[in-house]
N, C-alpha and C positions, 0 to 999 in steps of 0.2 A: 621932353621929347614929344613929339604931336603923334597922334592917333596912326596907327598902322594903315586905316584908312585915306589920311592925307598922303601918305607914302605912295601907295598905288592909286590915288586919284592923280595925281601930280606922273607918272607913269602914262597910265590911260591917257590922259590928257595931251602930253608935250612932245611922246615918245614920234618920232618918223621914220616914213618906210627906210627913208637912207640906212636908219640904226640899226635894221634886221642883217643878219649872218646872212648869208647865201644859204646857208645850212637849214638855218628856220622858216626861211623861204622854199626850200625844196620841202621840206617836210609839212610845212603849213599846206601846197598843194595834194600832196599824198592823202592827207588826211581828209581835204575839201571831196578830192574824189574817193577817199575810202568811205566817211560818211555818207554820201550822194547813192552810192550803190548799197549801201544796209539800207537805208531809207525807199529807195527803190523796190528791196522784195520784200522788206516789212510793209510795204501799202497792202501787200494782198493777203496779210495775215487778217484774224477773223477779227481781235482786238482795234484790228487798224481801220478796218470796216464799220465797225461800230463807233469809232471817232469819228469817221468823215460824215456818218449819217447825220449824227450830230450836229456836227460844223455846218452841215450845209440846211439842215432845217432852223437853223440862226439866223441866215438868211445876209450874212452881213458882209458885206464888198470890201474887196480891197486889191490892191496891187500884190499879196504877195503869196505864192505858188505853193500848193501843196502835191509834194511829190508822188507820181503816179496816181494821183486820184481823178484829174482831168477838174480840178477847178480852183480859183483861185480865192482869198480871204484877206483879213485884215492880220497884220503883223502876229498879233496876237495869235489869230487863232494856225495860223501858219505854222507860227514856231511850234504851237501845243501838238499839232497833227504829226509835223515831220521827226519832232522828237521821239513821242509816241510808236512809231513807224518806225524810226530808226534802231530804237532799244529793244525792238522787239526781236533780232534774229539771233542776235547773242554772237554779232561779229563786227565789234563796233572797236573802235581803237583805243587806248587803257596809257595811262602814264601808274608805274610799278611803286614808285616812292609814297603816293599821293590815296594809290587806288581807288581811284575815278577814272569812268569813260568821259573823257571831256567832246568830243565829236557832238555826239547826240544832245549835246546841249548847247554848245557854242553855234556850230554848223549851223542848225536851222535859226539859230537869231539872227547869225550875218548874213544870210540867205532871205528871212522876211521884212528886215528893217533895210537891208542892203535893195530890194525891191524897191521898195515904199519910198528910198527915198533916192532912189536913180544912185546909188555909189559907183566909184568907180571898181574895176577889178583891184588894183593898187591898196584903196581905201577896204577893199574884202581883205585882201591878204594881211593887210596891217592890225584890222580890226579881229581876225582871227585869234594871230597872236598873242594879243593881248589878252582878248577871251580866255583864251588857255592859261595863259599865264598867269592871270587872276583864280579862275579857279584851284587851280593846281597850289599855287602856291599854299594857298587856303587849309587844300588839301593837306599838303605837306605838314603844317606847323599843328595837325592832329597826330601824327606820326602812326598811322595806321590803325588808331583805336575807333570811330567809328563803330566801325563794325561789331564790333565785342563789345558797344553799347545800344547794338539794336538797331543805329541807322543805316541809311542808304546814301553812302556819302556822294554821288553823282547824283544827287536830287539836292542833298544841305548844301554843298558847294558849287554845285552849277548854279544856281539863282545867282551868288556873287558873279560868275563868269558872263554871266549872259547877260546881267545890267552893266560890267563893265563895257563889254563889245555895244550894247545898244546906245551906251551915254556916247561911246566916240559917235557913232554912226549921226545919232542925232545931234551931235554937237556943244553937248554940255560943257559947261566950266565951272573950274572951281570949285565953290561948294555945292555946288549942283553933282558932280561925281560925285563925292563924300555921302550925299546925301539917298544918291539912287542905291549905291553902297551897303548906305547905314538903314534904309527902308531893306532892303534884301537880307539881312540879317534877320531881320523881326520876320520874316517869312519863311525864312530856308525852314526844310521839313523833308521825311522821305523813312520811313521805316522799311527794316528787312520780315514784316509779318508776313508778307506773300510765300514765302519758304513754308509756310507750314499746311499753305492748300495748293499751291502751284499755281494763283490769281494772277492777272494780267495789270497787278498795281505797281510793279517794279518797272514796266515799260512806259507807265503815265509817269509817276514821279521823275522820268527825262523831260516830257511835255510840259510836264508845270513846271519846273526849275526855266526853260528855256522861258515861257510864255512872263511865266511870275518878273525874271530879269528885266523883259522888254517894259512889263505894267511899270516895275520901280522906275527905269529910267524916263516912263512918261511922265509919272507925278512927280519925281524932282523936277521934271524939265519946267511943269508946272507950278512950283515952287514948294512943293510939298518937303516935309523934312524926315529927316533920321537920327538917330545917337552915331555919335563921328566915334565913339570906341564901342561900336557890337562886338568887335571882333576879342577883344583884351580885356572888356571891361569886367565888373564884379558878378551882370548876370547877362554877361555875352556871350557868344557862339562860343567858341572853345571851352568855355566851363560847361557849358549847357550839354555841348554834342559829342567829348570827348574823356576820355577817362582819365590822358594824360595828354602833355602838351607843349610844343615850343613856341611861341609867338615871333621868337626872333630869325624862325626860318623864313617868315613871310617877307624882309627885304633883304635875306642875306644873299648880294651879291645881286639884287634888283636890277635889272636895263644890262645887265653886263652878261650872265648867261641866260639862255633862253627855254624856258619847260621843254619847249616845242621839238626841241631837239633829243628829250629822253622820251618822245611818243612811242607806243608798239602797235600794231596793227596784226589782227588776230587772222589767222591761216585755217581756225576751228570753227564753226558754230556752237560755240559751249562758256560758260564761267571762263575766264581767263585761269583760274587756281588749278583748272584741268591742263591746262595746255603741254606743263611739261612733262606731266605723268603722261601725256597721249604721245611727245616726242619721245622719251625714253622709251616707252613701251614698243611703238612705231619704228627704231633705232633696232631694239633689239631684235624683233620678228625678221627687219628688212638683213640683219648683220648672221642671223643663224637659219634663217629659211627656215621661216617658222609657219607653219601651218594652225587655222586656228582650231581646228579638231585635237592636233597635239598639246593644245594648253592644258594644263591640270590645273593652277593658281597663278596669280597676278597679288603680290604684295606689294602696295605704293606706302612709302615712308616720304612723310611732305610737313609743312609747318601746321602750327594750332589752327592758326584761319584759314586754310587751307580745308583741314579737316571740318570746321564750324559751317565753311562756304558749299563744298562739293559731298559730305559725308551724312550731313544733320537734316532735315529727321530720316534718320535710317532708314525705317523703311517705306519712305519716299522713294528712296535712292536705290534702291534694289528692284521697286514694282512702280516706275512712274506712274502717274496717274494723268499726269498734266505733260502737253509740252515744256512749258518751265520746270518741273519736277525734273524733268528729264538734261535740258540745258543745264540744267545744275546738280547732277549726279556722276560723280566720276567712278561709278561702277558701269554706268551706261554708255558712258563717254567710251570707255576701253573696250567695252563690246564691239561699239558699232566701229572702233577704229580695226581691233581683232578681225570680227567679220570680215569687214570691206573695206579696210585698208582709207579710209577717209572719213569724216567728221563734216559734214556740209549740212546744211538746211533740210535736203532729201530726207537724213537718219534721223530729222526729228519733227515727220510730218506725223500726226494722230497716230494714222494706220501701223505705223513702223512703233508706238509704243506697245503695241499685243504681238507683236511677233516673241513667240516662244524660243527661236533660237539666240535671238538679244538678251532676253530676261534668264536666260538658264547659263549664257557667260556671262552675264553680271555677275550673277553669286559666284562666280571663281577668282571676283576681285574682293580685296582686305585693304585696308588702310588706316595709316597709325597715323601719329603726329611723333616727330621726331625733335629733341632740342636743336639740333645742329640749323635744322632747316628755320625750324622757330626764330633763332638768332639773328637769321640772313634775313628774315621779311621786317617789314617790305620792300626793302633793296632787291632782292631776287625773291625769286618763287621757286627756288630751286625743289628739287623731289632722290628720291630713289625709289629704281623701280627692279624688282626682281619677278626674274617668271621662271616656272616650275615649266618642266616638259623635255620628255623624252630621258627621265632619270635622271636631268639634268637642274642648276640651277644658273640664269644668264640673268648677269645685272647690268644696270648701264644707270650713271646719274646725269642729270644736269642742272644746270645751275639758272641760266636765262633760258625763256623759249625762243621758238622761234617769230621772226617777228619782234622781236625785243629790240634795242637799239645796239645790244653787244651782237644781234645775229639780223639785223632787218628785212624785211621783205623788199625785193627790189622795186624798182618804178614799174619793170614788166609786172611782175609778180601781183602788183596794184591795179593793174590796170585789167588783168586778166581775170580779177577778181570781182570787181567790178562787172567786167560785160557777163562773168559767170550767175552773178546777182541781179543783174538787171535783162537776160534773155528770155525772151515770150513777154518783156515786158516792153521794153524798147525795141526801134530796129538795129541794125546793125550800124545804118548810116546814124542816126539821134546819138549810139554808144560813139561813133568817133568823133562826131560834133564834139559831146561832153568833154571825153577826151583832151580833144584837143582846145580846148576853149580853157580846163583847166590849166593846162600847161602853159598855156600863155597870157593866165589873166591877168598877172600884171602890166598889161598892154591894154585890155580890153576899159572902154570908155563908161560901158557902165555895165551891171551883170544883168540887167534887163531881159531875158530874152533865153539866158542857158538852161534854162530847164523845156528848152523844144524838145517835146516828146512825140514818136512817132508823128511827124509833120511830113 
């Protein structure tokens, strides 16, 4: 049987728009535009500022757009900014099975190589696809161990996703895909160390995964080579990145269902492992007219990674220090839902991390790890959430968030989120440009031109 990687080069390579669902097509633009507006209010984060200064004292041209920064660069350095930018707001879109944000990585390749080399919309949405598809898949056949070996699997697995999207785009064949492939392999990387200061390296290991993709597919293109089994072999990614492992989720059922179609797109600014403690919780207050002054305790029962992702180091998670600290605390997360009834960008600018009335209902939240919940991931993220108040105890579980594919956010929903993430940054006119330019780019001749901003 040939290399896991001849399976998906032979994929990338042959597959056409005809063969995409209507389904993965609707959802591939969802996500186009849900990436496009995290990238948009991650540019004015401080992290994202400090890349573009970067980027632009390089000094280096190119055709392809770095979003909201007002200048443009070479593929490369394109993809590394917008990702960066992207990862940074903590509302980027998540496939459950795989636990990776694939957006922030795939997006800005198809976006800077889709530039650079005049594609069509058609050849975007195609090459999205795939993107996703490759990485996730990847994803999958770790079966959620990553994490609880210390990496950042949307950094180990995006570099696959992003050389497979740039080899279509550039037009690779053959062993030229195997080989952009088998170089990405020898490069994926991405640790979860950032958890223990609240540093801003969990937002770059999106920008190098996307950038690192694009360089592999240029040195195959050049003839450069790689090991055609990174993936399976005796000291290849699965053994190297995972604790445990399937190799044969990687083509079961290949070209015939599509990742793209189990995508969720986040309604929070926070960790996705928060999200359904913030609906349960959210459910409950909205179901008993709950006042947040009347709260006494908040008890979340959620899975092991759940507890490792939003709970660890504790008292991180109780007295952020950092915005990250904060994006990934689900004692903070429940406050500022408690508080103000929402989870948006606002509740995790600096200032809002020293507000006393945040940090004094955090500590009213507890949270355990549950087997039941444990069982279920990473198929669901399910939770139970119980609150104490008014002598009472009200509980409420769920199982997906929202946002998930068993509960999705609608195309309004998307679209509203979007102009919510990209106002005072765009105009109003540039927000229905995007809009509508997304919705119908599989028509559009080349994507040349859709990042007019304030024009």
């Amino acid at each position: 049987m040939k290399p896991y990687l001849h399976r998906l080069s032979r994929l990338i390579e042959q597959t056409r728009y005809e063969s995409l669902s209507p389904v993965s097509i609707e959802r591939a633009k969802a996500s186009f535009l849900d990436t496009l507006g995290v990238m948009f209010h991650g540019s004015r984060t401080q992290s994202s500022q400090v890349m573009y200064s970067w980027a632009k004292q390089q000094k280096v041209k190119g055709k392809s757009t770095v979003a909201g920064a007002g200048f443009k660069s070479s593929a490369l350095f394109a993809a590394l900014c917008n990702g960066t930018s992207g990862h940074s707001v903590e509302m980027d879109d998540f496939h459950k099975e795989s636990v990776i944000h694939p957006g922030v990585v795939i997006v800005p390749t198809v976006l800077a190589v889709g530039e650079e080399v005049g594609a069509s919309g058609q050849d975007c949405l195609l090459t999205l696809v795939l993107g996703y598809e490759t990485m996730i898949r990847i994803g999958m056949a770790s079966l959620g161990t990553q994490h609880k070996m210390g990496f950042h699997p949307t950094a180990t697995c995006g570099i696959f996703g992003s050389a497979a999207a740039a080899s279509r785009l550039y037009g690779l064949k053959g062993d030229k895909v195997v080989h952009a492939l088998g170089i990405s392999g020898t490069q994926a990387a991405g640790l979860l160390e950032y958890k223990t200061s609240g540093d801003w390296t969990k937002r770059l290991q999106a920008g190098m995964a996307s950038s690192r993709g694009i360089l592999c597919a240029q040195l195959a293109l050049q003839g450069f080579t790689g090991p055609p089994t990174v993936l399976e072999g005796p000291y290849g990614f699965l053994k190297a990145f995972s604790e445990k492992y399937d190799a044969e989720l990687i083509d079961q059922g290949l070209g015939e269902r599509w990742m793209m179609e189990r995508i969720s797109h986040k309604p929070y600014a926070s960790c996705r492992f928060s999200h359904a403690p913030i609906d349960a919780f959210l459910h409950i207050l909205n179901r008993e007219n709950l006042q947040a002054e009347e709260i006494e305790g908040v008890r979340v029962e959620v899975s092991e990674q759940a507890i490792r992702s939003v709970m660890h180091p504790e008292e991180r998670k109780y007295k952020p220090e950092t915005v990250v600290d904060a994006q990934f605390s689900l004692p903070y997360c429940l406050a500022v839902a408690g508080l103000f009834r929402r989870v948006t960008p606002r509740e995790f600018e600096r200032e809002c991390l020293r507000d006393e009335s945040i940090l004094s209902f955090a500590h009213k939240v507890e949270a355990y790890p549950v087997e039941t919940f444990t069982k279920l991931y990473p198929s669901h993220n399910g939770c139970r959430v119980t609150v104490k108040a008014r002598g009472k105890a009200f509980v409420h579980e769920v199982k997906d968030s929202k946002g998930d594919p068993e509960a999705p956010l609608l195309s309004r929903e998307i679209e509203l989120k979007f102009k919510g993430l990209t106002d005072g940054i765009l105009k109003a006119s540039s927000q229905e440009k995007i809009i509508e330019a997304i919705g119908k780019l599989e028509n559009l001749d080349s994507i040349e031109g859709i990042f007019r901003e304030n024009d």
